[in-house]
N, C-alpha and C positions, 0 to 999 in steps of 0.2 A: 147128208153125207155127200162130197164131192169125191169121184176120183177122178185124177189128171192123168192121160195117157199122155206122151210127146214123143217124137220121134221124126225122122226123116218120111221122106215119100217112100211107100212100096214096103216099109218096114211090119204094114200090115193093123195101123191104127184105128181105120175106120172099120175095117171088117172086124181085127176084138172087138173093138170100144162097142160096136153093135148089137154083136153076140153078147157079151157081157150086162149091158144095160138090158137084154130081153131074160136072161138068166136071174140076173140079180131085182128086175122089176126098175128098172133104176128111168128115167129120163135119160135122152142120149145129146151130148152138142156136138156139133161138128161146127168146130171153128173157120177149119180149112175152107168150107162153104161160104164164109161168111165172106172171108177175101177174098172168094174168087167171084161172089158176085158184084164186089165193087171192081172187080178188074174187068170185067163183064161190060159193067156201068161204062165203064173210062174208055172202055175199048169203043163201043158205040157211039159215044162224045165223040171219040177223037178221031173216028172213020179209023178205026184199024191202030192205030198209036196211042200211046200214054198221054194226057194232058198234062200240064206242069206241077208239081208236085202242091201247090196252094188245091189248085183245082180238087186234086185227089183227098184232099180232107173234106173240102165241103163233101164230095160225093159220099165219101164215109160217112158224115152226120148225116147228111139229108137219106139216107138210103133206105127204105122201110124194108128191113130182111125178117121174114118167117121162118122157122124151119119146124117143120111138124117130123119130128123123129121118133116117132112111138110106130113104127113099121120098120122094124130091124132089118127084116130078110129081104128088103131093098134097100137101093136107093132114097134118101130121105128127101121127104120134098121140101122144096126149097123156095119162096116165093122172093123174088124182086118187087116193090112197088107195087105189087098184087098180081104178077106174074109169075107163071109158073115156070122155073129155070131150071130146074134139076138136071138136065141133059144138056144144057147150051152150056152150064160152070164146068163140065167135064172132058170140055177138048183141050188139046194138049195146048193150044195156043193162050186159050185163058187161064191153065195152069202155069202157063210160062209168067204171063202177064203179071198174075198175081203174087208168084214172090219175085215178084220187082214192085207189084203196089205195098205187099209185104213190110218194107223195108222204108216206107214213108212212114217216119214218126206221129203225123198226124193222123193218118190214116188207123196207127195200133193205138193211139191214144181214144179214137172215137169207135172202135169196137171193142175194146178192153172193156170201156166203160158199160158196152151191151152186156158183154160176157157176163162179168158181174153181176149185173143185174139179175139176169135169166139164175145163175149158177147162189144168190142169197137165199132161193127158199127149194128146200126142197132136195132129193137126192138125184144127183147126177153122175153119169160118164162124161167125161171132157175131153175129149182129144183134139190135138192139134202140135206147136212148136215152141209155146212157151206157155201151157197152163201154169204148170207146176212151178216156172222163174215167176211169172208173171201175174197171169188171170186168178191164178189161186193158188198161192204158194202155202196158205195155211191148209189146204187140201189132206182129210184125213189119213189119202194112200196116192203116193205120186210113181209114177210105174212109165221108164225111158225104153220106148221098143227101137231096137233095131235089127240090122240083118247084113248080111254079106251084099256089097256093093252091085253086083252080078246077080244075086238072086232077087234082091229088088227091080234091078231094069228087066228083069223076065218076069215079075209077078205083073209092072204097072205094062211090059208090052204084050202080057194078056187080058189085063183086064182092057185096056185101050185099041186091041187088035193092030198093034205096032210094030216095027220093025225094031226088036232089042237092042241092034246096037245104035240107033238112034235115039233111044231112050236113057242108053245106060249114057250117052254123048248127053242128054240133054239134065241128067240127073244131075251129073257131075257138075255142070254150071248150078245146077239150083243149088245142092248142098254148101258149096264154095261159097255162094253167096247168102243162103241162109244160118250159114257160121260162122261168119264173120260181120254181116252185119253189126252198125253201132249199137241201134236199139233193138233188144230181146234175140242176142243171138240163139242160135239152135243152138243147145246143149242139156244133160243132163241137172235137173236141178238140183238143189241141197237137199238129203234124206230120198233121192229116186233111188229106187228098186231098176237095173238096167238089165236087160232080158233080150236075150240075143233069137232071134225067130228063124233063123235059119236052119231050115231041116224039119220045125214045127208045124205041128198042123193048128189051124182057128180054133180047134176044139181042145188042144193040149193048153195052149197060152192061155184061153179065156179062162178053163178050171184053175188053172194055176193064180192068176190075177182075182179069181172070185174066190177060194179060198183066203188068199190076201185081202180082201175084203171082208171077208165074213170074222176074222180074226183082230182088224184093225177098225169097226165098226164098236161102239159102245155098248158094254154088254144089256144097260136100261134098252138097247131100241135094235137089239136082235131080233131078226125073223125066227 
């Protein structure tokens, strides 16, 4: 069974999708990880700058990304090429970086094809910005988090120790650009469940989203 979480930043998708996947027993993906260790990649190519968007696909393919996400209550690790990145994909510069690598169709077309892969056997949480369009639209339960525009730039400038309103300035270019993008805009897919978190606590959303699991699961492969 896959479920697809999708959503903006700060919406609160890796912190469910986490809880959720330790609740329900489930494997966890974090997508988001995935591009931001090729933005990781590019940025160190290019001394601090994007390489030119050819470049950025090879990097996608040739990229050897791990994520061992069966340790919910952190941070999931994340290897680069057999390094460990988990802390270096999480500054706000290679979150910038990466939806702008985001947005290279080569780049979505060479970890879609991972996503996949990983997401054929087995039961997963999936989160990211275009599971449920994209990586897995046949996805048994596809669930669109979002939140008040303001309560997300004060969720990511805690977890980030930031200054909110440089955050909520910096969201606002990502969003604009993650929804309008050509390939795999950020939006709600066909058949999402859209669920507003604002005011929510991790523990009300994730019962809420695992009951929706446990009802939209096959009754033959009920726990």
């Amino acid at each position: 069974m896959v479920i697809a979480i999708d959503g903006p930043a700060g919406a609160g998708k890796s912190t469910v999708a986490r809880a959720l996947a330790r609740e329900l027993g489930f494997a966890y993906l974090d997508t988001g990880a995935m591009y931001r260790c090729v933005a990781l990649a590019a940025l160190a190519q290019g001394a601090g700058t994007l390489p030119e968007r050819g470049a950025l696909g090879d990097l996608a393919r040739g990229a050897r990304i791990e994520l061992r996400a069966r340790v919910p209550e952190e941070l999931s690790c994340v290897l680069l090429d057999g390094r460990d990145v988990s802390h270096a994909i999480r500054t706000p510069e290679v979150a910038e970086a990466a939806s702008a690598v985001a947005a290279d169709p080569q780049v979505r077309e060479a970890l879609v094809a991972k996503q996949r892969q990983l997401l054929a056997r087995g039961d997963w949480v999936a989160e990211g910005r275009d599971i449920g369009t994209v990586v897995a639209p046949d996805a048994e339960l596809k669930v669109f988090l979002t939140a008040d525009a303001h309560e997300r730039a004060r969720r990511r400038a805690a977890e980030l120790d930031a200054e909110p309103a440089r955050v909520l300035a910096e969201q606002t270019i990502r969003d604009q650009r993650d929804s309008t993008r050509e390939h795999s805009p950020l939006a709600p897919s066909a058949g999402a469940l859209t669920l507003d978190t604002t005011g929510s606590s991790v523990a009300e959303v994730t019962h809420q989203i695992a009951e929706l699991a446990r009802r939209a699961r096959p009754q033959s492969e009920r726990r």
